[in-house]
C-alpha atoms as one frame of an Amber mdcrd trajectory, in Angstrom:
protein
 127.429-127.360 -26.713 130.987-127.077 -26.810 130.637-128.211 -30.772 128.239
-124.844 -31.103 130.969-122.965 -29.359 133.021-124.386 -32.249 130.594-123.340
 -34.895 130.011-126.989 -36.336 126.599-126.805 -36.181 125.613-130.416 -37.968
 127.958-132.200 -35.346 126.154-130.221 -32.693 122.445-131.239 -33.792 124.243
-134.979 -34.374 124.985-135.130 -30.800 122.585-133.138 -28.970 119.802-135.256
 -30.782 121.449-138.181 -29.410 121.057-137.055 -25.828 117.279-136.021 -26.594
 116.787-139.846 -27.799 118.299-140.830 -24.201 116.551-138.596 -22.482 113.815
-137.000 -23.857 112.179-135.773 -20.915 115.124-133.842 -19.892 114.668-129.719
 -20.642 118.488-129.438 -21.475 119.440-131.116 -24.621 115.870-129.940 -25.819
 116.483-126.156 -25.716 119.828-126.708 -26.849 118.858-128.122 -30.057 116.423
-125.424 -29.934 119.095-122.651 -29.726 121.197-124.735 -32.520 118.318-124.615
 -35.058 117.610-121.257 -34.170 121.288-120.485 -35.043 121.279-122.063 -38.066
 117.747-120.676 -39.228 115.225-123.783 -38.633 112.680-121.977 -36.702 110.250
-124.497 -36.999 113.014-127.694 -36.127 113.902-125.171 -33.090 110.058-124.517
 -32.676 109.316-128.914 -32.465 112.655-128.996 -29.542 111.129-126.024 -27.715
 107.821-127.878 -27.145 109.474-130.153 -26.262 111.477-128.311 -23.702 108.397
-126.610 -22.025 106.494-129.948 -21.545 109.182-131.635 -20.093 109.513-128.349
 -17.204 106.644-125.951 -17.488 108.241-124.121 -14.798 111.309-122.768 -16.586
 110.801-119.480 -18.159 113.926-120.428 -20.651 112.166-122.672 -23.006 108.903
-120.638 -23.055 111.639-117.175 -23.780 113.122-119.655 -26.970 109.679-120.821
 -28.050 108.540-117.026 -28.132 111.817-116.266 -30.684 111.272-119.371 -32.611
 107.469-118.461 -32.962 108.541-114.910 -33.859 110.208-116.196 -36.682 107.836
-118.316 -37.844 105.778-114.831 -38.014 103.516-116.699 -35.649 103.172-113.380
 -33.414 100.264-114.178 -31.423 101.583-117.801 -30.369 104.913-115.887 -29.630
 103.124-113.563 -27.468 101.166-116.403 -25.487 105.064-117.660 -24.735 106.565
-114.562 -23.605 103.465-113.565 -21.657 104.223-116.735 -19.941 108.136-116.564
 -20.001 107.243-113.293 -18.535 104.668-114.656 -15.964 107.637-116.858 -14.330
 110.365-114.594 -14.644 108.970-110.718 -14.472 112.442-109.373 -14.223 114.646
-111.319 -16.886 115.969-108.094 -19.448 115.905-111.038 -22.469 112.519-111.407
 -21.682 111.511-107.923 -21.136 113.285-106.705 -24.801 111.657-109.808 -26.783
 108.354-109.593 -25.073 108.026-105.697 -25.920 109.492-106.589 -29.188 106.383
-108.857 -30.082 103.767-106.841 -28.369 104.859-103.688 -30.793 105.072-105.903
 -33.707 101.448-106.909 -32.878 100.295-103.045 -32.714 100.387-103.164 -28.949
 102.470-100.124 -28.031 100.770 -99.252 -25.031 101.698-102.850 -23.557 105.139
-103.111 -25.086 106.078 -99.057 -23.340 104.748-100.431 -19.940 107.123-103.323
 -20.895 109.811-101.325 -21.935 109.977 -98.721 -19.041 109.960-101.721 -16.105
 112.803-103.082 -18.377 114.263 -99.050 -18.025 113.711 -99.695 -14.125 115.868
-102.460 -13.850 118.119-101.275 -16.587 119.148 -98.399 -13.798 119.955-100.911
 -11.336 121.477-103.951 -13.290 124.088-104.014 -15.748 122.410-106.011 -18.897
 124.089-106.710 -22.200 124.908-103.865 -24.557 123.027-105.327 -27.114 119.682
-105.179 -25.285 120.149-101.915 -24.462 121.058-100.588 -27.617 117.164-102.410
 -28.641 115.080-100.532 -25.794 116.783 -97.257 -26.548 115.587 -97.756 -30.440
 112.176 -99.115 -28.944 112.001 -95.725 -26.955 112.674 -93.631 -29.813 110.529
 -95.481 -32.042 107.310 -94.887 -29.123 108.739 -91.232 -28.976 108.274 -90.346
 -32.650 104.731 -92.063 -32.760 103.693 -89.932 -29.943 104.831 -86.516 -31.177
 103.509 -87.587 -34.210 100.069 -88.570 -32.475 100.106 -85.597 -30.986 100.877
 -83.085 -34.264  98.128 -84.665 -35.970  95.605 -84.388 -33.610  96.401 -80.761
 -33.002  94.736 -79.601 -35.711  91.711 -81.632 -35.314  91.447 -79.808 -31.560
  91.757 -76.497 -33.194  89.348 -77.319 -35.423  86.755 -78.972 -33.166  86.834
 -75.583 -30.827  86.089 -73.565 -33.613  83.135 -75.860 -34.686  82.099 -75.318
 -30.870  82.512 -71.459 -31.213  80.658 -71.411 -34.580  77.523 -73.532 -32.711
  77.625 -71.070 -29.688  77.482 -67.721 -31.703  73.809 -69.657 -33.563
């Protein structure tokens, strides 16, 4: 990895495929080439490596988090959602897998899941430090759930207003 540190991406892939051939059952060099691909924008290369990855340790939440992004990219939302349910599933309290899991579950039209998501991510946003970037996500995720429910709630207003005036109309009959 320390050629990916070095931004020389082909070497990277070069060598990290090497250690694959030697070991192919080993999770490492697997979701590295994953992350590589995914760096370099070969979703579905990073999506083969993933695979990969989980087979060779179902247990590790870090290869089911990668598949999830590399499925996401792929626009393959549902299979990325069956991966960070299960990324999620092993590691409930990860904040990667907390922002990318509500992520996909809004981009699916699930916005009840993804705000149950989102505030447990708030809850251990409180206590733990997490990366600024992540943050800066959930606080546009928030918004975004904010301005959907005023809006809900504007439009269907109205239709209350309307409905008890229908009622009132019945009762004076």
């Amino acid at each position: 990895m320390c050629l990916y540190g070095k931004q020389k991406y082909v070497a990277a892939i070069s060598s990290l495929k090497r250690a694959h051939y030697l070991n192919p059952m080993s999770c490492v060099p697997s979701c590295n080439l994953g992350v590589v691909f995914l760096t370099t924008g070969q979703p579905a290369s990073a999506a083969i490596y993933l695979c990969a990855a989980v087979s060779a340790e179902p247990k590790n939440h870090t290869p089911y988090l990668l598949l999830g992004l590399a499925l996401k990219r792929l626009d393959d939302l549902e299979g990325a959602e069956r991966s960070l349910t299960k990324a999620h599933a092993l590691a409930p309290q990860d904040p990667l897998i907390l922002i990318n899991y509500a992520v996909v579950l809004d981009a699916r039209g699930k916005q009840l899941n993804a705000a149950k998501i989102l505030t447990a991510l708030n809850d251990i946003m409180a206590i733990v430090e997490v990366d600024m970037q992540i943050t800066q996500t959930a606080k546009k995720l928030s918004k975004k759930f904010q301005h959907q429910r005023t809006e809900l709630n504007t439009n269907q207003l109205p239709l209350i207003k309307k409905n008890k005036e229908e009622q009132l109309n019945a009762d004076e009959v």
